[in-house]
Residue, then its C-alpha position, 0 to 999 in steps of 0.5 A: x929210634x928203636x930200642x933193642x929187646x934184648x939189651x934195652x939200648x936204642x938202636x940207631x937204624x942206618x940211613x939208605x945206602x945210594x942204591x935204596x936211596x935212588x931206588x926209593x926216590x924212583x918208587x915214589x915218582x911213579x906212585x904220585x906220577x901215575x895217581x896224579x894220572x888217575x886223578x886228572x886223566x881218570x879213565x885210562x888209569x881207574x881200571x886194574x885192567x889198566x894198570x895190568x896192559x902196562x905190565x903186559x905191553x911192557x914185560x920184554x921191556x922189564x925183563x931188558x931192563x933187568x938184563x942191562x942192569x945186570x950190566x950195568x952194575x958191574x961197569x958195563x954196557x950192552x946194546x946188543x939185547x934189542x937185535x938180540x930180541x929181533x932175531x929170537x923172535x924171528x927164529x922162533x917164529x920161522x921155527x914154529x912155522x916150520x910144522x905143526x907139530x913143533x915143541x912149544x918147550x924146544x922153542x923156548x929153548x932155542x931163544x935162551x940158546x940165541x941169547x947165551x950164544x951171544x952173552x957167551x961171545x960177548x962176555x968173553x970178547x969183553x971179559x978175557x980179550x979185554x974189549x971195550x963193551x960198547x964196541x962189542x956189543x954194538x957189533x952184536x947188535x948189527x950182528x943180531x939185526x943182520x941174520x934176522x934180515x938174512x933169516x927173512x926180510x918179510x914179516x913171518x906171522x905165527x899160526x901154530x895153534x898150541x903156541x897161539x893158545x899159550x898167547x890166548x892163555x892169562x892169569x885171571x884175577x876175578x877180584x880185581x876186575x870190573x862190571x861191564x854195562x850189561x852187568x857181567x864181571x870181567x876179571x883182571x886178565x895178567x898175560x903169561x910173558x907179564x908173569x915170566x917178567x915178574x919172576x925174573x925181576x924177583x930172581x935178579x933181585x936175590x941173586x944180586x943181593x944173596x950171592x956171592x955172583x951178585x956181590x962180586x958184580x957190585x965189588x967190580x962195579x964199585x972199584x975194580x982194583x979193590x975187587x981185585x986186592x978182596x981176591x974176586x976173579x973180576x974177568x969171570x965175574x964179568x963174564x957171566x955178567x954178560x952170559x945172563x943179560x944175553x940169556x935174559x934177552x933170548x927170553x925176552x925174545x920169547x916174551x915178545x912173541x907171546x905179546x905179539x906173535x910175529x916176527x919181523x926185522x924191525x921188532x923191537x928197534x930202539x929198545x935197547x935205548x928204553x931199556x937203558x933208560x929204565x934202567x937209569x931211571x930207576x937208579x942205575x949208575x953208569x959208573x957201576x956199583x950202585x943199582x937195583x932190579x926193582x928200581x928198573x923195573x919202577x923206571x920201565x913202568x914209568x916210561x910206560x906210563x908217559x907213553x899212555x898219558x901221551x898217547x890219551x892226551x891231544x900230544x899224541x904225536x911220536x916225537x912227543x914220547x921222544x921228548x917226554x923221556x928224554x925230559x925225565x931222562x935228563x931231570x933223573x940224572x940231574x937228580x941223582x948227581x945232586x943227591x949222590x953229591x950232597x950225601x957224599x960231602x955230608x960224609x967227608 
């Protein structure tokens, strides 16, 4: 108990809400799971560098993430952001391979437009006619999948040099690399689309807890019909929910081609399901109103962090990452049932 300066009376601090609870309890699982990684598995995990390609393998994944959670807090769902990442990432690859001479920023703009395109349709598909999420963008998704194979069934790789120079382009941290064999120091190298995704975990982040946009996606989330009796406009609320989680897809799309500079009809297929999971995982209530970014973002690298230590292990095998997050999948709502339960008795 602290004392308050100013009057000299204690001050009670206020326990966790459910949203820091569950956010805090997600940290604290992927800081033990990945140090028991470093202690047991050692060489995969002692490196910064390391610990770097999982933000860099995963940065489209955090940036879904963020995108569902958004979603998901107001009440709702979107399945559609892996076609959504699918047909970005080919658009722009065919456009960038359409001349030399292409804008890199023009691109960029073309995959925000492909993802608001269908937060647009979506959101008002769900919001003002009053159609069930899931169905919505379930046909977003076939939607999606659809026009990237009608756009080319073949793979499309990029050569466009300018743009190849931004994929080659990455944050160095000297401090934080290593000392090779021949006694050179290799620096901790952070890709661009890693840094975008950090960015976007910290701009989702204020805008749900600082404006009034992100209050009212909590309200709506939590109870609809009080939302409603507190005079919050809950279809256009909802509506712009969904207008980010497709612009933060059409730039995941982006980030994904700066990762891997091709594209392909299969790009992306199923991470729609991670990005969900990451999502739960990282203390997002399908029931709405309880969630946080940071939280996803904690969900995503723990799911990242199975698929490495399956992937070093003699478990190597496809179906055993399958299982593994569905094992914490699982043992994550298991969890946040029981706790949310406990604490909501104690209460009453």
């Amino acid at each position: 108990m602290k004392k308050d300066i100013t009057s000299g009376a204690p001050r009670i601090r206020e326990p966790l809400n459910d949203t820091q609870l569950l956010m805090t309890i997600t940290i604290c699982i992927f800081v033990a799971m990945y140090a028991a990684a470093m202690i047991f598995m050692r060489g995969g995990f002692l490196k910064a560098q390391q610990f770097f390609d999982l933000l860099n393998d995963n940065a489209y994944l955090i940036i879904i993430s963020c995108s569902l959670t958004i979603v998901m807090i107001g009440g709702g769902i979107n399945i559609s952001v892996g076609g959504v990442i699918s047909l970005t990432v080919m658009a722009c690859a065919m456009y960038l391979e359409s001349s030399s001479s292409t804008s890199i920023l023009t691109t960029l703009l073309l995959a925000l437009g492909i993802g608001l395109a269908f937060g647009l349709l979506q959101g008002f598909l769900i919001s003002y006619l009053e159609i069930q999420p899931f169905i919505v963008t379930l046909a977003g998704m076939f939607l999606a999948r659809g026009l990237t194979t009608i756009l080319s069934v073949n793979p499309v790789k990029v050569t466009h040099e300018r743009f190849l120079n931004l994929v080659k382009t990455k944050v160095e941290i000297a401090w934080l690399g290593y000392t090779a064999k021949n006694g050179a120091l290799i620096p901790a190298k952070l890709e661009i689309g890693a840094v975008v995704a950090l960015m976007v975990v910290v701009l989702v982040y204020l805008m749900l807890r600082y404006t009034r946009l992100g209050r009212n996606i909590y309200a709506i989330g939590g109870n609809q019909q009080s939302a409603l009796m507190l005079g919050i406009n809950v279809k256009l609320t909802r509506f712009w929910s969904y207008v980010l989680s497709g612009s933060l897809s059409g730039l995941a799309g982006f980030v994904f081609l700066m990762h891997k500079p091709a594209g392909n009809a299969s790009v992306a297929l199923r991470s729609e399901m991670d990005a969900i999971a990451s999502s739960i995982i990282g203390g997002t209530l399908l029931t709405g109103g309880v969630g946080n970014v940071i939280g996803s973002f904690f969900g995503t690298m723990i799911l990242g962090t199975i698929q490495k230590i399956i992937a070093l292990s003699p478990l190597n095998a496809s179906w055993w990452q399958e299982m593994a997050n569905g094992a914490m999948l699982g043992l994550f709502i298991m969890l946040q049932s029981v706790i949310l339960m406990r604490r909501h008795n104690k209460k009453h």
